[in-house]
LUMMAR-155426 format. One record per residue: residue number from 1; z negated, y, x of N, C-alpha, C in turn. Coordinates in Angstrom, 2 decimals, padded with zeros to 5 digits. Last residue first. Example, Ala and Ser with C-alpha at 12.3 -4.5 7.8 and 13.67 -1.06 7.14 Angstrom:
REM LUMMAR-155426
+-----+---------+---------+---------+---------+---------+---------+---------+---------+---------+
! num !      nw !      nv !      nu !     caw !     cav !     cau !      cw !      cv !      cu !
+-----+---------+---------+---------+---------+---------+---------+---------+---------+---------+
!   2 ! -007.08 ! -002.25 !  012.85 ! -007.14 ! -001.06 !  013.67 ! -007.87 !  000.03 !  012.90 !
!   1 ! -007.80 ! -005.69 !  013.19 ! -007.80 ! -004.50 !  012.30 ! -007.80 ! -003.30 !  013.20 !
+-----+---------+---------+---------+---------+---------+---------+---------+---------+---------+
//
This chain:
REM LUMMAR-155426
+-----+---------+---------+---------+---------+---------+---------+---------+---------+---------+
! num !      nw !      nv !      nu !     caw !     cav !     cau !      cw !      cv !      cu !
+-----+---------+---------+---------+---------+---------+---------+---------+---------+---------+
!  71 ! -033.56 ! -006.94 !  006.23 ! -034.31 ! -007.79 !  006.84 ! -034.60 ! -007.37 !  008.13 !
!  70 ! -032.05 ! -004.40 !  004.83 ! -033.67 ! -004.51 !  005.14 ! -034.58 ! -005.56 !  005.85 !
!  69 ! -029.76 ! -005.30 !  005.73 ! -029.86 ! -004.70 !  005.85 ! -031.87 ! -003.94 !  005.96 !
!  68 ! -029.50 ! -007.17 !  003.40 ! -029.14 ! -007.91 !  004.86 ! -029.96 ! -006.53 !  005.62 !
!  67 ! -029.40 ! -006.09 !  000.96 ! -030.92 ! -006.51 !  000.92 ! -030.49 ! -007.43 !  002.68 !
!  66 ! -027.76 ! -004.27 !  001.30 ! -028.98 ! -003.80 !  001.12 ! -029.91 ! -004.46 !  001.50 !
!  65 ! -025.67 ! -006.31 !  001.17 ! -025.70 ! -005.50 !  002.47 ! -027.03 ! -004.78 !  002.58 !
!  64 ! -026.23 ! -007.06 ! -002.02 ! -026.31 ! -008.14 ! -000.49 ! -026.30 ! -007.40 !  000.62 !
!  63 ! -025.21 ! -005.07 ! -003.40 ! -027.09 ! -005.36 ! -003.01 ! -027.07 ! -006.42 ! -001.63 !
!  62 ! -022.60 ! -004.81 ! -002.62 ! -023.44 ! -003.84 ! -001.93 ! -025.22 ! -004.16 ! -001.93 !
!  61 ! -021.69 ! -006.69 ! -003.70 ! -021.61 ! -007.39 ! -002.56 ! -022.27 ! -005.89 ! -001.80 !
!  60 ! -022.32 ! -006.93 ! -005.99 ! -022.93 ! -007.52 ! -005.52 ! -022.54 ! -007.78 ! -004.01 !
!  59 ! -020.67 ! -004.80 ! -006.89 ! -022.02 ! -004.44 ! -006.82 ! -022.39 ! -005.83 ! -006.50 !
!  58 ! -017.95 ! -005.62 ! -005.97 ! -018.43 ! -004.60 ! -005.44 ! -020.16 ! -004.47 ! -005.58 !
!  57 ! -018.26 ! -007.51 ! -008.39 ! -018.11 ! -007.99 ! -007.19 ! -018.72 ! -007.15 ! -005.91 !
!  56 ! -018.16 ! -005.76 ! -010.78 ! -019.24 ! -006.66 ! -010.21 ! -018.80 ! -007.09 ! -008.65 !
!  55 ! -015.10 ! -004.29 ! -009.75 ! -016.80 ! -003.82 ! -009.96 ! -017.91 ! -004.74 ! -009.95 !
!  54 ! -013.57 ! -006.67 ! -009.99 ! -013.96 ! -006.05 ! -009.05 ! -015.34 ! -004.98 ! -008.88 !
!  53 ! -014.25 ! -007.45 ! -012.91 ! -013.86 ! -008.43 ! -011.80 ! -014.26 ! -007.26 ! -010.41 !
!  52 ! -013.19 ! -004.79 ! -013.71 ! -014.26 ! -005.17 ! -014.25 ! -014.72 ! -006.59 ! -012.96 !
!  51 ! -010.29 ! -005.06 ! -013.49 ! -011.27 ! -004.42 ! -012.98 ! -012.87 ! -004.08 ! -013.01 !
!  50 ! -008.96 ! -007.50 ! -014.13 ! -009.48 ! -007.25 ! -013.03 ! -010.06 ! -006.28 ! -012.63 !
!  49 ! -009.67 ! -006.79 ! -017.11 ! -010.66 ! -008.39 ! -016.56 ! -010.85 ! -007.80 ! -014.77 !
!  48 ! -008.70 ! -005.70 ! -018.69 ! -009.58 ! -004.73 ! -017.71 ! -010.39 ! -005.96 ! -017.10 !
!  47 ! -007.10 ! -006.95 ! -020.63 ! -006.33 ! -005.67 ! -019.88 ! -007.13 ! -005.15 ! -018.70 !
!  46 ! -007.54 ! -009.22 ! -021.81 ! -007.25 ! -009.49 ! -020.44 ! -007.01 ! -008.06 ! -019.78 !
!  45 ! -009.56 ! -010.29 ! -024.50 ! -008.94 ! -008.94 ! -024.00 ! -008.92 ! -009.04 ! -022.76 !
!  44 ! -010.97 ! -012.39 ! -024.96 ! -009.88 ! -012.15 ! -025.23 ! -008.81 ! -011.27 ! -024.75 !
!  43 ! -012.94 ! -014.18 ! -021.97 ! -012.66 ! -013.35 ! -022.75 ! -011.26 ! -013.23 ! -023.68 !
!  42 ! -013.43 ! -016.39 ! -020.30 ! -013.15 ! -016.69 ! -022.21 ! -013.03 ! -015.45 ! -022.92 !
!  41 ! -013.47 ! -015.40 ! -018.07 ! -012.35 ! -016.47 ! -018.41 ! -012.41 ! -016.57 ! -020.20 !
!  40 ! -015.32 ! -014.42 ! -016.70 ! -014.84 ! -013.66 ! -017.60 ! -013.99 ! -014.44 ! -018.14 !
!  39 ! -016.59 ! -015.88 ! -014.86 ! -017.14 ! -015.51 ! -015.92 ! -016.90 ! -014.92 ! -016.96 !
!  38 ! -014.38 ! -016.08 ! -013.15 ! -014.56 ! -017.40 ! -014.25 ! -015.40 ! -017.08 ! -015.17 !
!  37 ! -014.73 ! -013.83 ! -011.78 ! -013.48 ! -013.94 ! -012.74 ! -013.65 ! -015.14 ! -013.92 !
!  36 ! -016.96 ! -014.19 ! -010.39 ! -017.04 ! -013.76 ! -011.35 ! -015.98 ! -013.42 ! -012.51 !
!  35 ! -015.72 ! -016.30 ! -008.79 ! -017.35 ! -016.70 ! -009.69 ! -017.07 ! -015.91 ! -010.91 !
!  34 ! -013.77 ! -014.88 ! -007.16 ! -013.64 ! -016.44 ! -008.15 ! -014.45 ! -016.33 ! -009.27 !
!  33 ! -015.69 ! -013.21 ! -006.04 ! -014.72 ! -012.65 ! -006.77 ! -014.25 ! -013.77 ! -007.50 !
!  32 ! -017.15 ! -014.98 ! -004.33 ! -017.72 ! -013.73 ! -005.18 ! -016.72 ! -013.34 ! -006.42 !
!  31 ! -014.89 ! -016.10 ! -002.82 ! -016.32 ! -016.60 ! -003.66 ! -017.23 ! -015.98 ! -004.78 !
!  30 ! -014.32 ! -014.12 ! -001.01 ! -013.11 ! -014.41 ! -002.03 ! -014.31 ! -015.47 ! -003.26 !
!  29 ! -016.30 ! -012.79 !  000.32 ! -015.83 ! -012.64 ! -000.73 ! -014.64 ! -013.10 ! -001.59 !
!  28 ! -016.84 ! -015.30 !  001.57 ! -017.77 ! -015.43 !  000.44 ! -017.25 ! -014.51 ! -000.37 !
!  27 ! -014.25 ! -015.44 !  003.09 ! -014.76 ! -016.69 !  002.37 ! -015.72 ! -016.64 !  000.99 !
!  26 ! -014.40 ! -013.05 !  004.58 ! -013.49 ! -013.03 !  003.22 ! -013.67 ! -014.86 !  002.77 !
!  25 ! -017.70 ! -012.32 !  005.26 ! -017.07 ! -013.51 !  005.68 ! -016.22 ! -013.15 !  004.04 !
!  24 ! -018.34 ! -008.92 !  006.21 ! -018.54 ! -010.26 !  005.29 ! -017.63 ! -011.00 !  005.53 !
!  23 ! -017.66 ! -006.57 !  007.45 ! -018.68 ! -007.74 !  008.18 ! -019.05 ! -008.92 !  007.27 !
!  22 ! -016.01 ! -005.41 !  005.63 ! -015.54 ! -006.34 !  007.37 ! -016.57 ! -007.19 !  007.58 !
!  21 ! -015.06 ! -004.12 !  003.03 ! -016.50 ! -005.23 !  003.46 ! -016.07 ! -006.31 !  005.17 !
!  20 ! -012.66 ! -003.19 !  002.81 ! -013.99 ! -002.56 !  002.60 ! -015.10 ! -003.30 !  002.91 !
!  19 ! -010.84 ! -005.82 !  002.99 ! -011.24 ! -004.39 !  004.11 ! -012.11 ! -003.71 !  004.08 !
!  18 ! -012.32 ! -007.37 !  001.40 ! -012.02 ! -007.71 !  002.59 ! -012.32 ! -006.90 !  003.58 !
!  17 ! -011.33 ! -005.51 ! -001.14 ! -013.18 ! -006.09 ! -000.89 ! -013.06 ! -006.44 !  000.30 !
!  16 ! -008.35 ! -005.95 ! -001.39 ! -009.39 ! -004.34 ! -001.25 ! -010.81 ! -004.94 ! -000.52 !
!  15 ! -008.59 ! -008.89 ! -001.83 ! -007.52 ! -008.29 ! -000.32 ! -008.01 ! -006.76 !  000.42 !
!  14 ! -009.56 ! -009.33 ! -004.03 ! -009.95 ! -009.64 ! -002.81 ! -009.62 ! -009.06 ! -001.56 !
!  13 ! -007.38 ! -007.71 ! -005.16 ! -008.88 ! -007.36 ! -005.07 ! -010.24 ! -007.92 ! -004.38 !
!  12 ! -005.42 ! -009.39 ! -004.89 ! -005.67 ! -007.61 ! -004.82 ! -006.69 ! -007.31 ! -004.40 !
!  11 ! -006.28 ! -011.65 ! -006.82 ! -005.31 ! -011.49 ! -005.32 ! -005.90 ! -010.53 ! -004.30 !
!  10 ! -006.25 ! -009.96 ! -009.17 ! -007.56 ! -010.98 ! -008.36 ! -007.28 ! -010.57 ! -007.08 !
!   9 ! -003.33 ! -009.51 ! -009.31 ! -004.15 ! -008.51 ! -009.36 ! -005.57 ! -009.04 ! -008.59 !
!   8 ! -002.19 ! -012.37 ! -009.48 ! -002.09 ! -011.33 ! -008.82 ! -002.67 ! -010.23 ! -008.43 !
!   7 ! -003.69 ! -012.85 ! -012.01 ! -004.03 ! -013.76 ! -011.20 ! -003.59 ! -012.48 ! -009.54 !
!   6 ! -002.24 ! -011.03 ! -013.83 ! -003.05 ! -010.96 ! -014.20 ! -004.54 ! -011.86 ! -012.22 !
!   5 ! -000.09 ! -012.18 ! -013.80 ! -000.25 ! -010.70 ! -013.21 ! -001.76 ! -010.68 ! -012.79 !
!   4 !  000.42 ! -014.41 ! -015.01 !  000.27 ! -014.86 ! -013.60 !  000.35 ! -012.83 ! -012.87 !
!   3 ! -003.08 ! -014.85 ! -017.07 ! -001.32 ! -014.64 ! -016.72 ! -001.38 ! -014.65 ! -015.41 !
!   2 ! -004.81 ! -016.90 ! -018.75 ! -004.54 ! -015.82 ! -017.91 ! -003.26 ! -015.99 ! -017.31 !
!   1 ! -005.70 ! -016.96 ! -022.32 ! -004.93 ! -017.52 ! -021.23 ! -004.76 ! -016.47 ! -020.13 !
+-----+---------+---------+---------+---------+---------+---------+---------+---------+---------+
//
């Protein structure tokens, strides 16, 4: 079950990815960050969901600037 800290923290970490990522639409990253929280949703162990949550996120939202970036 996820808690409501737990949801807070997400929050967060959209809110970090936003500022660190200006030229992305906070649409896709708040999209990014959903996706991959749901991927984690059946885990048991909630202690490192959001940060783990944010690290993928972060790495996908640096190949995407890579691969915007080489077009």
């Amino acid at each position: 079950m996820i808690g409501d800290d737990e949801l807070l923290q997400i929050e967060q970490v959209i809110e970090r990815l936003t500022t660190r990522y200006p030229t992305v639409s906070p649409v896709d990253i708040e999209h990014i960050v959903r996706t991959v929280h749901k991927r984690l949703a059946k885990g048991r162990i909630r202690d490192f969901v959001p940060l783990l949550v944010e690290k993928a996120a972060r790495r996908e939202l640096s190949d995407r600037a890579a691969t915007e970036a080489v077009s």
